[in-house]
N, C-alpha and C positions, 0 to 999 in steps of 0.2 A: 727098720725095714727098708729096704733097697725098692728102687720105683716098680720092680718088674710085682714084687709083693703087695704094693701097694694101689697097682693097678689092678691084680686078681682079688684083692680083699673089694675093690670098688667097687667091679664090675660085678659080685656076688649083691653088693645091695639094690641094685636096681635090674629093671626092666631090660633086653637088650635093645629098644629104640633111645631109652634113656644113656644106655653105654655110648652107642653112634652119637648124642650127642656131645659125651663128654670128651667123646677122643677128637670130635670137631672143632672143640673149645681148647684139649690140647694143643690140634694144629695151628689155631688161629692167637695162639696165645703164644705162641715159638715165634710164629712169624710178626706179631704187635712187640715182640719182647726183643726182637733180632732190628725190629723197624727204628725205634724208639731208646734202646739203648740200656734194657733192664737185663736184670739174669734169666737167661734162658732154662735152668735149671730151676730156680725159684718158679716162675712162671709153667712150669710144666709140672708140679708139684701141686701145685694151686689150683690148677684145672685139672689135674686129677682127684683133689678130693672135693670141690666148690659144693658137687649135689650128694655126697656123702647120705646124709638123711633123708634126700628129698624122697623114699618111700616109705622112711620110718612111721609107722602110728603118728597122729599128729599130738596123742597127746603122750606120748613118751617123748616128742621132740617139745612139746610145752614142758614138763618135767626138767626139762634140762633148762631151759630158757628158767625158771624160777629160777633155778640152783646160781644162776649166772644173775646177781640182781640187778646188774646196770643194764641188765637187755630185758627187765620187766615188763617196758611200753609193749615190747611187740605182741605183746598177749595182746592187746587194746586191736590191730588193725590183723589184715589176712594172712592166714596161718603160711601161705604162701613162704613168708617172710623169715618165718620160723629156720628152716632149712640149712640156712647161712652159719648164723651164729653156735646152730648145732652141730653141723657138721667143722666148725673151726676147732668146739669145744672135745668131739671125739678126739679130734687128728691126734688135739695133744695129751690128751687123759691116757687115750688108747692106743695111737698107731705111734706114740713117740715123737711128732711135729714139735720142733721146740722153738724155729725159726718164728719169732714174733711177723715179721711181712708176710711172711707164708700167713701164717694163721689170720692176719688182718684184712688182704685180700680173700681169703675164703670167707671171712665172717662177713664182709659188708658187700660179696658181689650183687646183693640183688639191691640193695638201697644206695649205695653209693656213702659216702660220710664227709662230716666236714676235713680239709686238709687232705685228700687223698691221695696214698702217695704213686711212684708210677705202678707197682705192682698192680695196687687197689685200681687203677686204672686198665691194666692191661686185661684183668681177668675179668673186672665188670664187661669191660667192649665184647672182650673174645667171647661170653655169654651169649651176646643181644648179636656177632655177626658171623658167627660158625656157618658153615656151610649146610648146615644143616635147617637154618630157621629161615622160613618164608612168612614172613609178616607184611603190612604194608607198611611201606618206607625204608625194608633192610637192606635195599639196594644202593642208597644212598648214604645210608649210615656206610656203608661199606665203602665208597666212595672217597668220603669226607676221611676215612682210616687210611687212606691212603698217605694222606697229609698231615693231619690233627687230632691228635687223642684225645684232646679236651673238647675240641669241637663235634665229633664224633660219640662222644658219650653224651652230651648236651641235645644233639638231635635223637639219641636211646631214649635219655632218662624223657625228654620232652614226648617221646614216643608211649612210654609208660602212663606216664603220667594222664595225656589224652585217654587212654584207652581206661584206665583208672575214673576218669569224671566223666566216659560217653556208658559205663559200666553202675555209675553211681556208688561207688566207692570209696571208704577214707582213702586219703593220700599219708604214705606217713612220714614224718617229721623231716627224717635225713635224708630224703630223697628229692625234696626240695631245698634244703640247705646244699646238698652236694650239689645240685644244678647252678645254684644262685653265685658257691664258690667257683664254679669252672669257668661262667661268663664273665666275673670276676677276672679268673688266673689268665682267660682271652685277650681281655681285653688288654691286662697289663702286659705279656708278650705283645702287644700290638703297638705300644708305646715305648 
């Protein structure tokens, strides 16, 4: 499938405010991708399919998550989470994705993972600061992108996270390992 296909198979699964966001996660993922020094094509593949599922049934998106048994945990915390790893699992069952970073970046944009690579980076951020999300603090996270990818996703995921324990919510697993890796990867760019 050719992207113009794979943007009309996308935009068919979801809502059209949910479309405006993904074509804002496209833009912002061209320009983090153009910023930072990844493929612009990859990155723009990636943010077209990240929310693939995110209107599917949530339990034909658990269905899949079984069939996948290394993403078992995620049944355990909010089906939120779900999404990710579904939608990585279509691209390439269904729409033909075979680029492993393609598919890695779509599976973990909303938990972040250990080792992340810059894809997985780029398309987490462009997520949390599309032009489209008004949260508090996404002004800043958008700021910090100016200069720091890892620093920028470190003030997201921290932003998640908060909102996650003023919510009384599990926190799950790799969303704090990714955090912990990035202040980490900071620090040692800092030395």
């Amino acid at each position: 499938m050719d992207l113009k296909q794979l943007m009309q198979k996308t935009k068919e699964q979801m809502p059209e405010k949910r479309w405006k966001h993904t074509q804002g996660v496209m833009d912002s993922a061209v320009i983090l991708a153009e910023r930072f020094g990844a493929d612009t094509e990859q990155a723009i593949i990636a943010a077209v399919l990240h929310d693939y599922c995110k209107y599917w049934p949530i339990e034909q998106q658990k269905e899949m998550i079984r069939e996948m048994e290394e993403f078992a945990d995620l049944l355990n915390y909010d089906p939120q989470l779900l999404h990710g790893p579904a939608a990585a699992y279509v691209a390439k069952q269904e729409l033909g994705i075979a680029d492993p970073l393609i598919l890695d970046a779509i599976r973990y944009h909303t938990s972040g993972r250990a080792e992340m690579t810059l894809l997985d980076k780029i398309i987490c951020l462009a997520d949390y600061i599309e032009p489209g999300r008004d949260f508090p603090g996404v002004y800043k996270i958008r700021e910090i992108a100016e200069y720091s990818l890892e620093r920028a996703l470190i003030a997201g995921l921290d932003s998640t996270i908060q909102f996650l324990l003023e919510k009384g919510k599990k926190i799950y697993p790799l969303t704090i390992i990714s955090r912990n890796e990035l202040i980490e990867e900071t620090r040692r760019l800092m030395h």
